[in-house]
N, C-alpha and C positions, 0 to 999 in steps of 0.2 A: 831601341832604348825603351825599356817596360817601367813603369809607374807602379808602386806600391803603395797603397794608400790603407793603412790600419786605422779602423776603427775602434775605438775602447768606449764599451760603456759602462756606465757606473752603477752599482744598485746599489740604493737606501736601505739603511738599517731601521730606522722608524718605520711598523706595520700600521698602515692607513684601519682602523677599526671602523665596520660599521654602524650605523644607526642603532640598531637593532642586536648587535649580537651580544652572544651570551660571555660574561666572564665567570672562568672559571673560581667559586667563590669556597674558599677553604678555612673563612673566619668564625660565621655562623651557622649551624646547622640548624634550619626548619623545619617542623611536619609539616607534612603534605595536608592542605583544605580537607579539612572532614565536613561535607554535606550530611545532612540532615537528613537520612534515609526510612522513611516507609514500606511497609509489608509491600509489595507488589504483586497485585493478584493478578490470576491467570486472564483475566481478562484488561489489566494493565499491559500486561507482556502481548496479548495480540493485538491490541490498538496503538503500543507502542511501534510495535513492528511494524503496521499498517501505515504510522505518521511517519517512521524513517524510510520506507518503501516509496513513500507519495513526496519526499522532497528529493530522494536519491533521484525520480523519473523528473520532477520537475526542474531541478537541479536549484532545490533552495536548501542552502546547508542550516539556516535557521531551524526551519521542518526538520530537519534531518537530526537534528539535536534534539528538539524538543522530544522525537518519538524516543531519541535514545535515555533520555531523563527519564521520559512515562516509564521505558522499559526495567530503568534500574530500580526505580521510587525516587528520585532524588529531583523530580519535578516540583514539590513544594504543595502538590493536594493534599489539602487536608490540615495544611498548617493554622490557616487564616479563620482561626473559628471564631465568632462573636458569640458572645452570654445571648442565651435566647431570654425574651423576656413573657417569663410562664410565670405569674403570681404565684407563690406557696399553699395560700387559701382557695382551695379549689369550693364553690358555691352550686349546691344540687338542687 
C-alpha cells in the first residue's frame, strides 16, 4: 500500500517591488540634465584621460568620473569667476 501525498502550492499575484527600482513612467515626459559644457582643450582631453586611467588602476570611481567630466568640459572650470578688483584709473 503506496502513499500519495500531493503538494500544491500557491503563487501570489501581488509583485513584491523593490527599493530602488524604476517604474515605468508614461505621465511626464522630461529632458534629460543639460550640463553646462565648455570648449575642452586638447590638453583637457589628456589630463582627463590620465585622471580616468589613474582611478580605473586605483579602483576610485570618483577619480574615474571626474577625469571623464575634464574630458567632456562638463567639470565646472572656469565657471566660478570673481570681479577681479583692478581700479579704472590707472596712475603713472
Amino acid at each position: 500500500m503506496t502513499h500519495h501525498t500531493t503538494h500544491t502550492t500557491t503563487t501570489t499575484t501581488t509583485r513584491r517591488r523593490g527599493l530602488f527600482s524604476r517604474r515605468p513612467h508614461t505621465t511626464t515626459t522630461s529632458a534629460p540634465v543639460h550640463h553646462h559644457k565648455r570648449h575642452a582643450t586638447l590638453g583637457d582631453k589628456i589630463s582627463g584621460a590620465m585622471l580616468k586611467l589613474k582611478g580605473t588602476l586605483t579602483r576610485r570611481p570618483g577619480v574615474k568620473a571626474a577625469g571623464t567630466r575634464r574630458m567632456r568640459g562638463t567639470d565646472g572650470r572656469g565657471s566660478h569667476h570673481h570681479a577681479s578688483r583692478v581700479t579704472t584709473t590707472r596712475r603713472y
